[in-house]
MIZA-83872 format. One record per atom (N, C-alpha, C): x, y, z. Coordinates in pm, whole numbers, padded with zeros to 5 digits, always signed. Each point is the difference from the previous one (the first is absolute). Layout:
XYZ/...
# end
This chain:
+00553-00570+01344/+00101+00042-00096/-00012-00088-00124/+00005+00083-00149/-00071-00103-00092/+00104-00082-00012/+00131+00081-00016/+00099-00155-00037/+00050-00090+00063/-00062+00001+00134/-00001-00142+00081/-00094-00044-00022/-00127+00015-00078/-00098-00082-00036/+00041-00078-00128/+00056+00052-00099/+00005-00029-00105/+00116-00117+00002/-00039-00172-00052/+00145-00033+00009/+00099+00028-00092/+00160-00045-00004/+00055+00050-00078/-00001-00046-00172/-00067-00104-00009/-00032+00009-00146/-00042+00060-00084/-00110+00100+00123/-00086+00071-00114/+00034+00160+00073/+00099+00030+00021/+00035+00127+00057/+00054+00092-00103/+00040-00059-00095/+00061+00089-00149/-00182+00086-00032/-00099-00033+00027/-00125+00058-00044/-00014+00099+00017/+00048+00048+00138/+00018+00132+00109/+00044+00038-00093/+00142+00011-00043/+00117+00091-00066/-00010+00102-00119/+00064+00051-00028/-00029+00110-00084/+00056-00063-00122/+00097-00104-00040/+00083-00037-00102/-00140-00102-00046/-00099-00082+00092/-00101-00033-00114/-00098+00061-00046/-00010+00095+00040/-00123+00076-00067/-00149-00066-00012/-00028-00057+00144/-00128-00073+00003/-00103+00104+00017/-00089-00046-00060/-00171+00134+00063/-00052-00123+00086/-00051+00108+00067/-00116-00041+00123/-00133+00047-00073/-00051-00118+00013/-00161+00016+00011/-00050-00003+00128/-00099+00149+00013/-00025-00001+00071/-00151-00011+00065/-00043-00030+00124/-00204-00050-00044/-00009+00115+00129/-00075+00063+00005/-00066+00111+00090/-00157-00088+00023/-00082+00086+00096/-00143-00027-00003/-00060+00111-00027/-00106+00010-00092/-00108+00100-00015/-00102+00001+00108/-00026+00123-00008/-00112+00029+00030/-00123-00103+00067/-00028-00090-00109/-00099-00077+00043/+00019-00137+00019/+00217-00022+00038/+00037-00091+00049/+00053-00135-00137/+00000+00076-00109/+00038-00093-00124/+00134+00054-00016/+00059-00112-00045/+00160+00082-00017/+00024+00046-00102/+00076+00053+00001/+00092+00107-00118/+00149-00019-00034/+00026-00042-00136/+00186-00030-00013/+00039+00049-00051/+00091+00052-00034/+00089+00091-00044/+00177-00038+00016/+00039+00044-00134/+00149-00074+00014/+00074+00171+00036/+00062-00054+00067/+00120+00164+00007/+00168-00028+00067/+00036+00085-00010/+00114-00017+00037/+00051+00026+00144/+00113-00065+00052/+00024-00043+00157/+00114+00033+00013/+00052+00054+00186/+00120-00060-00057/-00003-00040+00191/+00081-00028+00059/+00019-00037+00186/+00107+00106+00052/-00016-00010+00125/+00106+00063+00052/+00075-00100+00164/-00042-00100-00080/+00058-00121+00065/-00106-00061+00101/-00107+00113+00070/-00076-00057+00098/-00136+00034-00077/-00045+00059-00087/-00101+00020-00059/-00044+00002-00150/-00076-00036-00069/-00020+00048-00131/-00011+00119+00015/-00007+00082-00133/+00006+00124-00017/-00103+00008-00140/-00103+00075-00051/-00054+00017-00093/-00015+00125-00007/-00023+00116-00121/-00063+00134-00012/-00108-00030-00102/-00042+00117+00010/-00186+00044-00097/-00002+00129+00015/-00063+00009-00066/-00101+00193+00003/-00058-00040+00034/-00006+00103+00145/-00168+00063+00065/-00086-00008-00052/-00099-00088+00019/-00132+00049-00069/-00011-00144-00089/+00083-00100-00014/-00034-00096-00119/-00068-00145+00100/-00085-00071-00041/-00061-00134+00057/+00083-00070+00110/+00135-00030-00047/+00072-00039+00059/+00055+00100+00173/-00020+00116-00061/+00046+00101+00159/-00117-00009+00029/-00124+00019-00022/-00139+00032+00088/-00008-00129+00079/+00021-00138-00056/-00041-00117+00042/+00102-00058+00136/+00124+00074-00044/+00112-00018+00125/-00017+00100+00080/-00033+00107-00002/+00007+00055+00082/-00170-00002+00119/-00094-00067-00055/-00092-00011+00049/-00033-00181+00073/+00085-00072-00065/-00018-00149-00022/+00150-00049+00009/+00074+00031+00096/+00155-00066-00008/+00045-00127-00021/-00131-00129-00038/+00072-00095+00016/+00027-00054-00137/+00124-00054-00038/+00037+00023-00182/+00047-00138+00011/+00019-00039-00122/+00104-00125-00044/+00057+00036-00113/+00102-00090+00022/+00112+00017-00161/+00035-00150-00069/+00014+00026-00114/+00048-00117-00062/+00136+00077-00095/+00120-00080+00033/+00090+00010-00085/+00101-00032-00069/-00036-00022-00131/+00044-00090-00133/+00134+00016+00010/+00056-00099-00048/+00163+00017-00081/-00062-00003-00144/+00053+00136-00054/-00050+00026-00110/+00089-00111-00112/+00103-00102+00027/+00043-00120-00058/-00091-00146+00006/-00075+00020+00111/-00036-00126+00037/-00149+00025+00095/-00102-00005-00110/-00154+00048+00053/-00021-00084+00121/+00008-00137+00034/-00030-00101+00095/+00128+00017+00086/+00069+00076+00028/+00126+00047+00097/-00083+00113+00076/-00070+00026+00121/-00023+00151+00025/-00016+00018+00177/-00007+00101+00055/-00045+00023+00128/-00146+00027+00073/-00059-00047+00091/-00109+00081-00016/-00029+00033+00168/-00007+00081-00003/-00006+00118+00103/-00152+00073+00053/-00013-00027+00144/-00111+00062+00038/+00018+00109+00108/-00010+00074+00009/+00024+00098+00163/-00134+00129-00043/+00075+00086+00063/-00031+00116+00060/+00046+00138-00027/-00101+00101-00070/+00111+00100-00035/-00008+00091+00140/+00134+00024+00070/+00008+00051+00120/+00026+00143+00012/+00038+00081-00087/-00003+00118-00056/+00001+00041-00101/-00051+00153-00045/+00042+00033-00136/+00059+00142+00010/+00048+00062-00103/+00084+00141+00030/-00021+00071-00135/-00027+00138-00021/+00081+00080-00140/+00074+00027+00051/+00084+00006+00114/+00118+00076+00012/+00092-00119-00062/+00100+00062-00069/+00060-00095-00071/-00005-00084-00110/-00131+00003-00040/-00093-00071-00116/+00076-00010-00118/+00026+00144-00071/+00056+00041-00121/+00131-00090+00001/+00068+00021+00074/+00164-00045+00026/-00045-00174-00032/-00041-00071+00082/-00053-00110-00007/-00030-00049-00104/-00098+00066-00075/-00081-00055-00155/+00142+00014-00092/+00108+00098-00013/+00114-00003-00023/+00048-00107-00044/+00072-00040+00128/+00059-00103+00049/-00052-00150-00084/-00146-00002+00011/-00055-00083-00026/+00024-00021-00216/-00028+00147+00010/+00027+00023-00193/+00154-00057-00019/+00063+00047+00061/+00158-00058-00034/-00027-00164-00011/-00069-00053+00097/+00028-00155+00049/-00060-00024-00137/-00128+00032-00045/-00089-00071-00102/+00043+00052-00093/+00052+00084-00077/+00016+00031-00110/+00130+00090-00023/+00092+00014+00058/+00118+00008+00036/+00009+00198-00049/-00101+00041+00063/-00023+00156-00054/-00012+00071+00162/+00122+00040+00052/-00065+00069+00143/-00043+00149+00009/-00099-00033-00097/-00100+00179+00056/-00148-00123-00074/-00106+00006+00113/-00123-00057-00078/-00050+00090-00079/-00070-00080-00083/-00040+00096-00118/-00172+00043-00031/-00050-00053+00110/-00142+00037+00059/+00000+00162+00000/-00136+00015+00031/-00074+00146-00017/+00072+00074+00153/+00105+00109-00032/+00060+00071+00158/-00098+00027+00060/-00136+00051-00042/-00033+00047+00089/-00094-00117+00094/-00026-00142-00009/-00049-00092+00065/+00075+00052+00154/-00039-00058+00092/+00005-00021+00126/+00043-00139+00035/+00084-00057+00033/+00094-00143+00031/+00007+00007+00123/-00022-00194+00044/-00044-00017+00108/+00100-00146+00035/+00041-00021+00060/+00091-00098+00040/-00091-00089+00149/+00035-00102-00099/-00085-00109+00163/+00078-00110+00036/+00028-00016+00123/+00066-00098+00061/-00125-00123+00053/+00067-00148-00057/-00106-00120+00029/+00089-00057+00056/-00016-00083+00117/+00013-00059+00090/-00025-00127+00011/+00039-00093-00069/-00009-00148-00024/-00064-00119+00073/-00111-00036+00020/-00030-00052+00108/-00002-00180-00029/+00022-00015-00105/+00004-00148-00053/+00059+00010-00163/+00095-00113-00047/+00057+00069-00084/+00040-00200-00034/-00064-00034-00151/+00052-00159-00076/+00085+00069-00130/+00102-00121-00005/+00086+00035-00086/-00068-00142-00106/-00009+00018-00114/-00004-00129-00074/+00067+00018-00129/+00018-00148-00109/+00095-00004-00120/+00150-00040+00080/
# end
């Protein structure tokens, strides 16, 4: 469960009121990583991330589940989390609703404003080691 990993100093990161991005590192193909910042949010026992079908980041998770995160307090660069697990599922059912959710958190607009007709994919990571530092 992530927020028994996380101690409570750095548990405001999770939350939706800071508006932290996750960077996130996938593996390619030929085992070099890949980062990418996007947006997160938990559902108390898991991270939560979405993507379109079809982009680096879904081919590499869904073929290569093992990910890490790093995540900033966008106040305080040397304040952040960093996170390694497992993405343990992924879903479109529900995707759209999700990326939503996620538009409200980041930019306080709840309908995303991406291409409708993309395909959204929601992935649950599973925390398997998790340093808080700052």
């Amino acid at each position: 469960m992530i927020h028994n990993q996380v101690p409570s100093s750095h548990i405001d990161l999770l939350g939706d009121e800071t508006r932290a991005y996750a960077y996130l590192a996938t593996v390619m193909k030929d085992n070099t990583p890949q980062v990418t910042p996007v947006w997160f949010n938990t559902d108390g026992e898991y991270i939560l991330i979405n993507s379109a079908r079809g982009r680096v980041k879904d081919k590499n998770m869904r073929t290569r589940p093992s990910v890490a995160l790093a995540i900033q307090d966008p106040k305080n660069p040397y304040r952040y989390l960093q996170i390694r697990g497992q993405v343990i599922s992924f879903t479109t059912e529900g995707g759209r609703e999700h990326i939503n959710k996620l538009s409200l958190k980041y930019k306080g607009n709840p309908k995303y404003d991406g291409p409708e007709d993309e395909i959204r994919v929601t992935y649950k990571i599973l925390s398997s080691k998790v340093d808080a530092h700052g």
